[in-house]
mmCIF file as gemmi writes it, N, C-alpha and C atoms, coordinates in Angstrom:
data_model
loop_
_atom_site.group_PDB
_atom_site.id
_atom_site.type_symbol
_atom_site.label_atom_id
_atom_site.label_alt_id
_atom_site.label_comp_id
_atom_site.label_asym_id
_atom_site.label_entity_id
_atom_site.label_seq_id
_atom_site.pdbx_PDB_ins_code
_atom_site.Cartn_x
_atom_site.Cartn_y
_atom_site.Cartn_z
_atom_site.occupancy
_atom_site.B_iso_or_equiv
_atom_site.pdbx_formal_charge
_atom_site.auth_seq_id
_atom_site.auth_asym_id
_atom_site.pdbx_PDB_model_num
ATOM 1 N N . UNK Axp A 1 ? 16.801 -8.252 2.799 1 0 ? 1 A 1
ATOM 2 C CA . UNK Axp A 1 ? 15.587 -8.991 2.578 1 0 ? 1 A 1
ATOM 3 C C . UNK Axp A 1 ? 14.548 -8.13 1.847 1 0 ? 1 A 1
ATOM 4 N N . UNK Axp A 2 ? 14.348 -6.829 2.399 1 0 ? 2 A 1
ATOM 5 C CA . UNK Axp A 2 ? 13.708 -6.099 1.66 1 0 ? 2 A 1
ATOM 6 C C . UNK Axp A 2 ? 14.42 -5.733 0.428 1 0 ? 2 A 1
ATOM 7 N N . UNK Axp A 3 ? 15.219 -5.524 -0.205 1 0 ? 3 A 1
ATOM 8 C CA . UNK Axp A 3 ? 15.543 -5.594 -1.57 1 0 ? 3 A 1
ATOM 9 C C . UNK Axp A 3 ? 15.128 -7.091 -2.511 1 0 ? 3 A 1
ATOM 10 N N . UNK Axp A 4 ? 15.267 -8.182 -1.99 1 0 ? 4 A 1
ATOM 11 C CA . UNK Axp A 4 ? 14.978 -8.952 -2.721 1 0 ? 4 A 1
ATOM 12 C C . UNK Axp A 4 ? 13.53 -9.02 -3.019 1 0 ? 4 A 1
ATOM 13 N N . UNK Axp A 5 ? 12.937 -8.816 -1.947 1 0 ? 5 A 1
ATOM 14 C CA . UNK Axp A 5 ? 10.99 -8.76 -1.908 1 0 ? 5 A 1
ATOM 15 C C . UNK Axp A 5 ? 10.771 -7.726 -3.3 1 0 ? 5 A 1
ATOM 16 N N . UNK Axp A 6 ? 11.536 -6.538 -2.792 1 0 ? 6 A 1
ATOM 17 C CA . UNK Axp A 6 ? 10.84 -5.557 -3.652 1 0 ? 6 A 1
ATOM 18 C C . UNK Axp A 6 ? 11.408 -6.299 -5.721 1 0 ? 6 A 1
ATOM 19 N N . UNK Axp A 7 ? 12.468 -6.756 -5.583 1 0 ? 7 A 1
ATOM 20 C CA . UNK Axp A 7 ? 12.875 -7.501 -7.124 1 0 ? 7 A 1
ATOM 21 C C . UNK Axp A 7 ? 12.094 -8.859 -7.571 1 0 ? 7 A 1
ATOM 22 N N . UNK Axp A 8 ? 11.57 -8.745 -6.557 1 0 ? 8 A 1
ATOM 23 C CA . UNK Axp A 8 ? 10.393 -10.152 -6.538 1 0 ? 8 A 1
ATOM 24 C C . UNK Axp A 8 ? 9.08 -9.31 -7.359 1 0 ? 8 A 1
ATOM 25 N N . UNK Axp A 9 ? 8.612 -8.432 -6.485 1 0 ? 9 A 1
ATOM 26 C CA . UNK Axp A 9 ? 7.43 -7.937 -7.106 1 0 ? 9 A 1
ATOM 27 C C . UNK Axp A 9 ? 7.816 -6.964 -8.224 1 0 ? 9 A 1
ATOM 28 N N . UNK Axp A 10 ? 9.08 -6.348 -8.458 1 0 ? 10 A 1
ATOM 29 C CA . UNK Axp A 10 ? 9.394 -6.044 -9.655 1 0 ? 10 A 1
ATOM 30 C C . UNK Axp A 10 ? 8.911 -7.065 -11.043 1 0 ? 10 A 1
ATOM 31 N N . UNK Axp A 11 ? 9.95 -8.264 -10.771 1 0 ? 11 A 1
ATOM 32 C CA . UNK Axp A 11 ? 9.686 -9.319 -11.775 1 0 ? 11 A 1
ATOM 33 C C . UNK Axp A 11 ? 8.446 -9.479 -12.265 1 0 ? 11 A 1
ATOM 34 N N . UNK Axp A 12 ? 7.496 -10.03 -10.947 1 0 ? 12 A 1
ATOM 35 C CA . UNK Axp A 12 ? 5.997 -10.634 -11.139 1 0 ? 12 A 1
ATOM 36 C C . UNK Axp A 12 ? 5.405 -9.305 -12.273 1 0 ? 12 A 1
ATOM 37 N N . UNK Axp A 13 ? 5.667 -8.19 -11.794 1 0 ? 13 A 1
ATOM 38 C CA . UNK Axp A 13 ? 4.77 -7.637 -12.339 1 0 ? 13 A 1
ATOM 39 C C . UNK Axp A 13 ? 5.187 -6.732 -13.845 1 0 ? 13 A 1
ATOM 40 N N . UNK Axp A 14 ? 6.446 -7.452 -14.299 1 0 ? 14 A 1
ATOM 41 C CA . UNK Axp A 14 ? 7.018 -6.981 -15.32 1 0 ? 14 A 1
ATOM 42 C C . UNK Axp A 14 ? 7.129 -8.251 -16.023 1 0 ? 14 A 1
ATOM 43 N N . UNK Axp A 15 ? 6.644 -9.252 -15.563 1 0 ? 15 A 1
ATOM 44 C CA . UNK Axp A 15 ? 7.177 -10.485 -16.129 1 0 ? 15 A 1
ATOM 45 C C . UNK Axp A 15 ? 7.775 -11.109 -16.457 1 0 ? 15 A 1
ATOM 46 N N . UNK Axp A 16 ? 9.114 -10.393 -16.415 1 0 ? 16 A 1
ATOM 47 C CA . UNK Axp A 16 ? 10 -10.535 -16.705 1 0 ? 16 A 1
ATOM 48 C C . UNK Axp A 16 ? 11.32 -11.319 -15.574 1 0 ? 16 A 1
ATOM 49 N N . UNK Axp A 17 ? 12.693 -11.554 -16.411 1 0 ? 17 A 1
ATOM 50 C CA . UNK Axp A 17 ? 13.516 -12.639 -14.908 1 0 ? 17 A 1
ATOM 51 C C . UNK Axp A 17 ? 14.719 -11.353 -14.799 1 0 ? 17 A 1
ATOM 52 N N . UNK Axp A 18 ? 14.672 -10.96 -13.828 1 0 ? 18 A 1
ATOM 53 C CA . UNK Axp A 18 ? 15.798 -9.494 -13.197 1 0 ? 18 A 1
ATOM 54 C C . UNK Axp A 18 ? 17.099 -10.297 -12.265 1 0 ? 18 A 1
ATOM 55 N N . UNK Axp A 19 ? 17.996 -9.683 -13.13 1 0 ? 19 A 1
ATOM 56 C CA . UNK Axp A 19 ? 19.214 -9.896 -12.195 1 0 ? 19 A 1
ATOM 57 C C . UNK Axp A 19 ? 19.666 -9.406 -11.186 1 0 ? 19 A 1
ATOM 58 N N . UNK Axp A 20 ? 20.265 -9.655 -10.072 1 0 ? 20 A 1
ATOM 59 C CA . UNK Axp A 20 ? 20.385 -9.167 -8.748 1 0 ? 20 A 1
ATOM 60 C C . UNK Axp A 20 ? 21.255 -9.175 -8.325 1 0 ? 20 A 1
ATOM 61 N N . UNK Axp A 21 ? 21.768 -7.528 -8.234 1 0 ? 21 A 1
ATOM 62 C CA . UNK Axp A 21 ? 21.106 -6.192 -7.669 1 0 ? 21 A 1
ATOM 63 C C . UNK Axp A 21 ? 20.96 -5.435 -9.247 1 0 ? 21 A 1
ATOM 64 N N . UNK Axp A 22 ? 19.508 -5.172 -8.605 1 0 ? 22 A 1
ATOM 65 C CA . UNK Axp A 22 ? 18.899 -4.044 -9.438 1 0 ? 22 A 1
ATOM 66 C C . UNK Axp A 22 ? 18.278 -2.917 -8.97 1 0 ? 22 A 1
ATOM 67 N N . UNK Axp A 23 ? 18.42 -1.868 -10.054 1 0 ? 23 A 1
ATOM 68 C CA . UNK Axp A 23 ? 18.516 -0.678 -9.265 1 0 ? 23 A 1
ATOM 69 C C . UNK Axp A 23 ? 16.58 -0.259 -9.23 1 0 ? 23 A 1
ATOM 70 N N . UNK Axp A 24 ? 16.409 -0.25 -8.118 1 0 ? 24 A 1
ATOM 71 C CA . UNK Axp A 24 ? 14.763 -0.028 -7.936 1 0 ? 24 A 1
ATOM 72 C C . UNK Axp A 24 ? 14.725 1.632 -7.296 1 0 ? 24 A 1
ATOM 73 N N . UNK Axp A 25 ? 15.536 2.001 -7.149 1 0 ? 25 A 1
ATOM 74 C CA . UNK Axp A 25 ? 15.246 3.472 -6.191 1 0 ? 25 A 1
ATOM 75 C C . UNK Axp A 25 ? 14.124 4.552 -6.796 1 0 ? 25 A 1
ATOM 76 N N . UNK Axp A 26 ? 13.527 4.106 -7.869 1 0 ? 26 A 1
ATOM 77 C CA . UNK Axp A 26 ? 12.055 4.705 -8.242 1 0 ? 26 A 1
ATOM 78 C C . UNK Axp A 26 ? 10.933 3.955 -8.234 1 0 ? 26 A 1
ATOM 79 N N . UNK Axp A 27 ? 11.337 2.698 -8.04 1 0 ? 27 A 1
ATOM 80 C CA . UNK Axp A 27 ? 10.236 1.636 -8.188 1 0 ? 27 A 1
ATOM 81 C C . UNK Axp A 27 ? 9.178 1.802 -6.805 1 0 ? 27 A 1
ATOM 82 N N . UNK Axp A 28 ? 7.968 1.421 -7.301 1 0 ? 28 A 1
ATOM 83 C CA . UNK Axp A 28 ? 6.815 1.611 -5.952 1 0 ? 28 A 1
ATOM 84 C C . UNK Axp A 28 ? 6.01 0.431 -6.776 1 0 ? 28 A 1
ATOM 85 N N . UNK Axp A 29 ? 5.833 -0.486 -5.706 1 0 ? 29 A 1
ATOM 86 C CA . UNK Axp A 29 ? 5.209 -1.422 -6.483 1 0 ? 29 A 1
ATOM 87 C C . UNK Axp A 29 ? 3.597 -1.323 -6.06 1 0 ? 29 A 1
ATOM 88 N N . UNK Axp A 30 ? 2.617 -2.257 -6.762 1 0 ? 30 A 1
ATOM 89 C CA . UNK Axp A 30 ? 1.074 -1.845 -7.244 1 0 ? 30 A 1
ATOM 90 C C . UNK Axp A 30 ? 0.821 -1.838 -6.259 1 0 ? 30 A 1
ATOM 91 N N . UNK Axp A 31 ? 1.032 -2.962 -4.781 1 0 ? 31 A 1
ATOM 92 C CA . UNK Axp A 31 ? 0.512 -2.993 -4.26 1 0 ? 31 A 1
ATOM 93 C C . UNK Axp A 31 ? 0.863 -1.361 -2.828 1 0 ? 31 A 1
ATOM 94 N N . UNK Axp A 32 ? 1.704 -1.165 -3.227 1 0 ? 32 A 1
ATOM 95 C CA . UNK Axp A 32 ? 2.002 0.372 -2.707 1 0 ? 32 A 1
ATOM 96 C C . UNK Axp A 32 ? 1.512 1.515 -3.062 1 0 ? 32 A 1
ATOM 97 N N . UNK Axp A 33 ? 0.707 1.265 -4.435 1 0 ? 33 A 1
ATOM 98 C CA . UNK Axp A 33 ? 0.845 2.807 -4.959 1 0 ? 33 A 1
ATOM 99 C C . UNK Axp A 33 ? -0.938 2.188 -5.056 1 0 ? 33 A 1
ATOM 100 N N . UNK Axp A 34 ? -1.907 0.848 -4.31 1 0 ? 34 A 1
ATOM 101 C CA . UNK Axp A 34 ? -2.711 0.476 -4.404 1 0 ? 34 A 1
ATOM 102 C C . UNK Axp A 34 ? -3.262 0.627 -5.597 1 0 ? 34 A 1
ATOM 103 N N . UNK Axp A 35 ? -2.642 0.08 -6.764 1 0 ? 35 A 1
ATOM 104 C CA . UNK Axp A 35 ? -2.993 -0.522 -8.044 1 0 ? 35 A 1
ATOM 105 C C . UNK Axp A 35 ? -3.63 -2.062 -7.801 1 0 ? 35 A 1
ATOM 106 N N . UNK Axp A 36 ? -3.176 -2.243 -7.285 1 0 ? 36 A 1
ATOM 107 C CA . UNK Axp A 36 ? -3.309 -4.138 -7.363 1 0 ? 36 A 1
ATOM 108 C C . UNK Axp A 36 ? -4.412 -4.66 -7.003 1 0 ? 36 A 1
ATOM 109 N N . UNK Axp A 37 ? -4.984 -5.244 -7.087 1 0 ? 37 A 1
ATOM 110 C CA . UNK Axp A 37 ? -6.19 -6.331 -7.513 1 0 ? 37 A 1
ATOM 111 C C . UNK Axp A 37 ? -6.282 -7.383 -6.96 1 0 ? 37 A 1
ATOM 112 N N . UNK Axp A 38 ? -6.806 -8.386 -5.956 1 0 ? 38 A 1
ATOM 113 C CA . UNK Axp A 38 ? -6.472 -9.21 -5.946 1 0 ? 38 A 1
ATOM 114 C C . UNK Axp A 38 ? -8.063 -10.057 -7.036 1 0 ? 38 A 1
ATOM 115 N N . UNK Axp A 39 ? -7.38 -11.478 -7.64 1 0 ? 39 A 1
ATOM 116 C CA . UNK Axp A 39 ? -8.317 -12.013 -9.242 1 0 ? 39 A 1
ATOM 117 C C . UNK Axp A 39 ? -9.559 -12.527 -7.899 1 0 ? 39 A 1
ATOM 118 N N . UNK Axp A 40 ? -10.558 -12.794 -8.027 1 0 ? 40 A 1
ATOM 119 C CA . UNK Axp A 40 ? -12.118 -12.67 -7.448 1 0 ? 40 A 1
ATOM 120 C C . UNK Axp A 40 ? -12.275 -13.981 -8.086 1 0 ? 40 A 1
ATOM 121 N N . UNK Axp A 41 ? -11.898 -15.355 -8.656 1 0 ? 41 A 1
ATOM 122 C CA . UNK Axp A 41 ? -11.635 -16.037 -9.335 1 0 ? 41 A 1
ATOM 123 C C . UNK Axp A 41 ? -11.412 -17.787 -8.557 1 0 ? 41 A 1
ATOM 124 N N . UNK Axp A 42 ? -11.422 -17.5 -7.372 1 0 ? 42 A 1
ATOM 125 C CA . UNK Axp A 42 ? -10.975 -18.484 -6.306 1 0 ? 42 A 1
ATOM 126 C C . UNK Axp A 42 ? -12.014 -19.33 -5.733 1 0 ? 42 A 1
């Protein structure tokens, strides 16, 4: 389950559509490495 989450927020934030299994073992996503934003827009 946690592999798919983390190819989830891979995608979103690459924009891109990833096939599965992909290899993430360097990946840290924004909201981990607290890049992420949430839009103020709502």
């Amino acid at each position: 389950m946690t592999e798919l989450l983390m190819a989830a927020y891979y995608a979103a934030e690459h924009a891109e559509v990833v096939r599965f299994p992909i290899d993430l073992s360097d990946y840290v996503p924004a909201v981990a490495r607290r890049a992420w934003r949430p839009r103020r827009d709502f």
